[in-house]
C-alpha positions in Angstrom: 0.0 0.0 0.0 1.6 3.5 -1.1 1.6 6.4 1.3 -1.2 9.0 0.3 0.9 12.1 -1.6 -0.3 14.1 0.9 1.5 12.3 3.8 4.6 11.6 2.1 8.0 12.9 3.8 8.7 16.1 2.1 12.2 16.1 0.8 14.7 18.8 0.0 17.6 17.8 -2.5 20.6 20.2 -1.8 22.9 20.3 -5.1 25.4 22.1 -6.5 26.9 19.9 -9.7 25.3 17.8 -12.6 22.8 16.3 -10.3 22.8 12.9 -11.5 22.6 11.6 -7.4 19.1 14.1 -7.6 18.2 12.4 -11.3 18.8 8.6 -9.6 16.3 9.8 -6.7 13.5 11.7 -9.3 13.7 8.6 -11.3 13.0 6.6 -8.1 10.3 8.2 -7.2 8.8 8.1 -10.6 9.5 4.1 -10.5 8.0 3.3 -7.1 11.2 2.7 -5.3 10.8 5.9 -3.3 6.6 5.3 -2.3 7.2 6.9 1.3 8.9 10.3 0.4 8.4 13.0 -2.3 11.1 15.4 -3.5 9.5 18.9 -2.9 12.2 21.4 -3.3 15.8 21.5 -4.9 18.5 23.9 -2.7 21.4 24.6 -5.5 24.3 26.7 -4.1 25.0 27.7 -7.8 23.1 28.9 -10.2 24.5 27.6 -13.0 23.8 23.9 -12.0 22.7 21.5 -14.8 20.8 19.7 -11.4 18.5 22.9 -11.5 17.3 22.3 -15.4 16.8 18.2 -13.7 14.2 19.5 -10.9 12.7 22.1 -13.7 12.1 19.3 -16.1 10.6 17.2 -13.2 8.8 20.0 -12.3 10.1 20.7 -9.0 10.6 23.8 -7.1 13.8 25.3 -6.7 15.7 27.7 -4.5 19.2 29.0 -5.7 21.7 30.0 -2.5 25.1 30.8 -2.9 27.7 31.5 -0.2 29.0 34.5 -1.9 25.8 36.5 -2.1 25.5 36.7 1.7 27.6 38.4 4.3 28.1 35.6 6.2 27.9 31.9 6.7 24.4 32.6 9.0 22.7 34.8 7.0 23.8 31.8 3.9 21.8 29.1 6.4 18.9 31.5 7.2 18.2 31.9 3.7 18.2 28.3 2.9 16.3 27.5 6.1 13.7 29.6 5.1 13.4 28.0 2.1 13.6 24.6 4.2 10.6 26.5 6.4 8.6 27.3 3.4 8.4 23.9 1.8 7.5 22.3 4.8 10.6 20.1 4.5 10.8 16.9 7.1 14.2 15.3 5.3 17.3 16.6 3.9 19.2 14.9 1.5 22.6 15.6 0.0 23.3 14.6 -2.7 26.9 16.7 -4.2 26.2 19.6 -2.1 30.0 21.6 -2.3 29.0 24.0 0.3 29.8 23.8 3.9 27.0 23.7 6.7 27.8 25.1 9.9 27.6 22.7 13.2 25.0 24.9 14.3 22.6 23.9 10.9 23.2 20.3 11.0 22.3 20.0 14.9 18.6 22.2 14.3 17.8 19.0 11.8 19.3 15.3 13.6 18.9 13.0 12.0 17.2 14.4 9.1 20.2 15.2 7.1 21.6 12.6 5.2 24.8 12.3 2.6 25.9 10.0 0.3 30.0 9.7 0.5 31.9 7.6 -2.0 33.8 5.3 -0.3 33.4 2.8 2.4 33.8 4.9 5.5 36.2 5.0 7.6 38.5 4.8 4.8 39.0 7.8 2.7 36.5 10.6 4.5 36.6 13.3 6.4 37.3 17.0 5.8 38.8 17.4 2.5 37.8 14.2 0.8 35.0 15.1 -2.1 34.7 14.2 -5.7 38.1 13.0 -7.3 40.2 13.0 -4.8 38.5 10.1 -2.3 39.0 7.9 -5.9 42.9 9.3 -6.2 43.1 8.1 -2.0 41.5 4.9 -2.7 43.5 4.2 -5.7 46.5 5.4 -4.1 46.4 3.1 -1.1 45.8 0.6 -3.4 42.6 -1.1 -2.6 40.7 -3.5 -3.7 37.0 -3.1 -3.1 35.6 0.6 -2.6 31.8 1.6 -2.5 29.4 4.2 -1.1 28.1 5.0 2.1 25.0 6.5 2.5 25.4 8.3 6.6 22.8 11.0 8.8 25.7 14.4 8.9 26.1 15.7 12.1 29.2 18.3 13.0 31.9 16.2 12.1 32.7 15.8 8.5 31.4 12.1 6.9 30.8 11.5 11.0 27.4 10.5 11.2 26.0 7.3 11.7 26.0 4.8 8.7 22.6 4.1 7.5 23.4 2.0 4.6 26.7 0.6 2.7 27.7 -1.1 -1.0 31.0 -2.4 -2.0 31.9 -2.0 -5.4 35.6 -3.7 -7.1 38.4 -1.5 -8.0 39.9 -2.7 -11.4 43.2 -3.0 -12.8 43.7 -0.4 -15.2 41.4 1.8 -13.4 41.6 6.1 -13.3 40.1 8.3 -10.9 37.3 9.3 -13.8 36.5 5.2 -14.3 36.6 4.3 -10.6 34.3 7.6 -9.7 31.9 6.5 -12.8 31.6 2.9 -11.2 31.0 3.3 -7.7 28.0 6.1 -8.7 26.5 3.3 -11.3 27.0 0.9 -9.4 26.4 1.9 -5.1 25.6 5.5 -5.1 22.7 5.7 -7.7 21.1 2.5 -6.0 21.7 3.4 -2.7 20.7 6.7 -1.6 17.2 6.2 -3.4 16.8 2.9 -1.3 18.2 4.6 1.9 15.6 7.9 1.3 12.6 5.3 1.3 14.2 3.4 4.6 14.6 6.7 6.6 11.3 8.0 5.7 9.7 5.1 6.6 11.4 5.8 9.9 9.7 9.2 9.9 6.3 7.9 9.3 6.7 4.9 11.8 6.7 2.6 9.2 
């Protein structure tokens, strides 16, 4: 039995990139993977992100924030919690978001915040590990399985508690670009779909 729209866990997407972790959760939703949650506003801290054109064609609402505009990092989160207010938003989920939110943000929403980090954490996280360079680290150290973690954020960088994890192999021959392709094909793009529907089935009591 599918949760009425109307009691569905409103969810905010915060992006700032290409959006393809925003696409794998529209498409989920669309496919009934997602039944429990609905994606009701998209928080871009750039304008210029292709993820915006992906929430207009889906027909989503969307709020643009960047750092820069404001004169500091609190006016930056009162603008986007407004937004957050506005939309009635219950779950937060991001999903490439390149800006930093302040200790003070992440503790007004626990356990409503969640990020999708790709490697298997402990290894390769934590402050300074985003986008290519968690693949150069993994490759680097020379391992032979990586993945994605799906974790709640709290103050400390990729420190939340783990809410779901997939392993996915490092090949020979393998690049930063091939490796970073893989695990979001192959963990990221399944997982944090499956892990919106689990914690929002959490939210309902489900």
């Amino acid at each position: 039995m599918t949760t009425a729209a109307t009691d569905k866990v409103k969810v905010a997407v915060f992006v700032t990139g290409g959006g393809t972790n925003l696409q794998a959760i529209i498409d989920a939703e669309k496919s009934g993977i997602i039944s429990t949650a609905r994606i009701a506003l998209v928080v871009s801290s750039r304008g210029d992100a292709y993820a915006l054109a992906r929430a207009e064609k889906a027909g989503i609402p969307t709020v643009v924030c960047e750092r820069k505009t404001f004169p500091s990092q609190a006016d930056f989160e009162k603008a986007i919690r407004a937004a957050l207010d506005e939309y009635g938003i219950e779950l937060i989920v991001l999903a490439g978001f390149m800006s930093i939110l302040s200790a003070d943000f992440t503790a007004r929403y626990p356990e409503r915040i969640i990020n999708v980090h790709p490697s298997l954490i402990p290894l390769h996280c934590g402050k300074g590990y985003y986008g290519l360079r968690v693949h150069e680290s993994v490759l680097a150290a020379g391992d032979k399985v990586t993945g994605a973690t799906v974790h709640f954020v709290n103050e400390i960088p990729d420190g939340g508690r783990i809410i779901a994890q997939k392993e996915v192999a490092v090949e020979e021959g393998d690049t930063p670009e091939t490796l970073q392709r893989r695990v979001m094909e192959q963990a990221e793009w399944i997982l944090l779909p499956q892990a919106v529907e689990s914690v929002a089935r959490e939210i309902r009591g489900l």
